[in-house]
C-alpha positions in Angstrom: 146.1 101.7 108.8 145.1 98.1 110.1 142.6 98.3 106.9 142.0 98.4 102.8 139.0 99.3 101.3 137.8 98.2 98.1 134.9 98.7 95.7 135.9 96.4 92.8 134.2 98.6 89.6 132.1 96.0 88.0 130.1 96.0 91.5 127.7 98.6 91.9 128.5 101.8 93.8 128.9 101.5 97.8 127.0 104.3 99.3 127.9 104.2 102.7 129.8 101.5 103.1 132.7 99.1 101.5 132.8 96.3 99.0 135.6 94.5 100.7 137.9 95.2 103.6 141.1 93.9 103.8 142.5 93.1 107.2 146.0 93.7 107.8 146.6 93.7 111.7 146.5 90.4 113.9 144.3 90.7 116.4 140.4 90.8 116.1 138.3 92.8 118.5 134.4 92.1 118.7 131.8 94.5 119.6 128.7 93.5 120.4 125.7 95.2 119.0 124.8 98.6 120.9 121.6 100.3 121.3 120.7 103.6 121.3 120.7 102.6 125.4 121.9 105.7 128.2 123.5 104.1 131.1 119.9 104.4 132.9 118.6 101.6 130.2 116.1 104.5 128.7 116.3 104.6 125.1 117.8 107.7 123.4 116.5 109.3 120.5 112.9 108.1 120.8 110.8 107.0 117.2 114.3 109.0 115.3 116.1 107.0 113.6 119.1 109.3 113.5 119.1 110.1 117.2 119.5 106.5 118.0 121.6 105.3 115.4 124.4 108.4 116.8 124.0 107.0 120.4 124.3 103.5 119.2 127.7 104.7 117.5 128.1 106.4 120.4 128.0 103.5 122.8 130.0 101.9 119.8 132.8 104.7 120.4 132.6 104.4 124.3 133.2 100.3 124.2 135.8 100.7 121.5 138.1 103.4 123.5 138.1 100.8 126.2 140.8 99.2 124.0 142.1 101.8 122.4 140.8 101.2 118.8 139.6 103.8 116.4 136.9 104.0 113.4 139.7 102.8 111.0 140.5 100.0 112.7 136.9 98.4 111.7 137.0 96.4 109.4 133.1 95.1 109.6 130.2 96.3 110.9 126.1 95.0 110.8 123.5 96.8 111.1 120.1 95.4 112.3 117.2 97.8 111.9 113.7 98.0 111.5 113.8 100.7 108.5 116.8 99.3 106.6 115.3 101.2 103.7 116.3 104.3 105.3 120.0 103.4 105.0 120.8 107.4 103.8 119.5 108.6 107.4 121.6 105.7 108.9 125.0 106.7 106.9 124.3 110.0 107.4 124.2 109.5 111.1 127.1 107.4 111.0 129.1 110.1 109.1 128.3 112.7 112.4 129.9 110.0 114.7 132.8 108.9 113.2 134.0 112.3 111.7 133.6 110.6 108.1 135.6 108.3 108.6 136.1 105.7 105.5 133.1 103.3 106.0 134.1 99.0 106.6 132.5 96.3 104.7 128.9 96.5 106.0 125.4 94.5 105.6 122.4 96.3 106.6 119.6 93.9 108.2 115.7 94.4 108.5 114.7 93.0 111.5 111.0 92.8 112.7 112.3 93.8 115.8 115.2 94.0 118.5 115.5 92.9 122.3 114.5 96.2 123.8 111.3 97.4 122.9 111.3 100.7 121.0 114.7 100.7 120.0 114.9 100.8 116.6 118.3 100.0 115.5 121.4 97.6 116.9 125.0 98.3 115.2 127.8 95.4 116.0 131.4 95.7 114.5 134.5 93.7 114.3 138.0 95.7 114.6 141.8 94.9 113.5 144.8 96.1 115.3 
């Protein structure tokens, strides 16, 4: 595993996401941020959270088997959003997508709004291999 996760104890718990993670590979891949966009442009998921934060992760998924790299090899990911307050519905999405896989050092960003009108959520991640 190109990855270690950490959650120091005398930081607060880390629901949904890691403290720290350690990058062991040597060579950085960059995602950029994905919408909950089909291939048509139309958004997917419509005023649900969920539904567009699983076909963000979804396009996330797509882009990263391009180069062969799986949800443990990401080591960072940012969310922008405009309900960051909903972070459970977000995690819980992310769970569905990745299989539960162990979740990267993450920051979680209210936004007043994103490029395509309607969407409500971007996700952007870095990967090690």
């Amino acid at each position: 595993m190109p990855r270690r996760d950490l959650n120091p104890s005398p930081l607060h718990p880390a629901p949904g996401f890691s403290h720290v993670s350690a990058a062991e590979g040597s060579r950085l891949i960059y995602f950029a941020g994905q919408l909950a966009l089909d291939p048509e442009f139309h958004i997917v998921g419509g005023d649900d959270l969920g539904e567009q934060t699983r076909a963000a992760m979804r396009n996330l998924e797509t882009a990263m088997s391009e180069v062969d790299v799986g949800w443990d090899d990401i080591v960072r990911r940012t969310i922008y959003t405009l309900r960051p307050t909903e972070y459970e519905a977000i995690t819980a999405a992310i769970d569905e997508v990745t299989g539960g896989a162990a979740h990267p050092a993450q920051t979680i960003v209210g936004v007043t709004g994103l490029a395509v009108p309607g969407c409500l959520i971007e996700i952007e991640c870095t990967a090690s291999v």
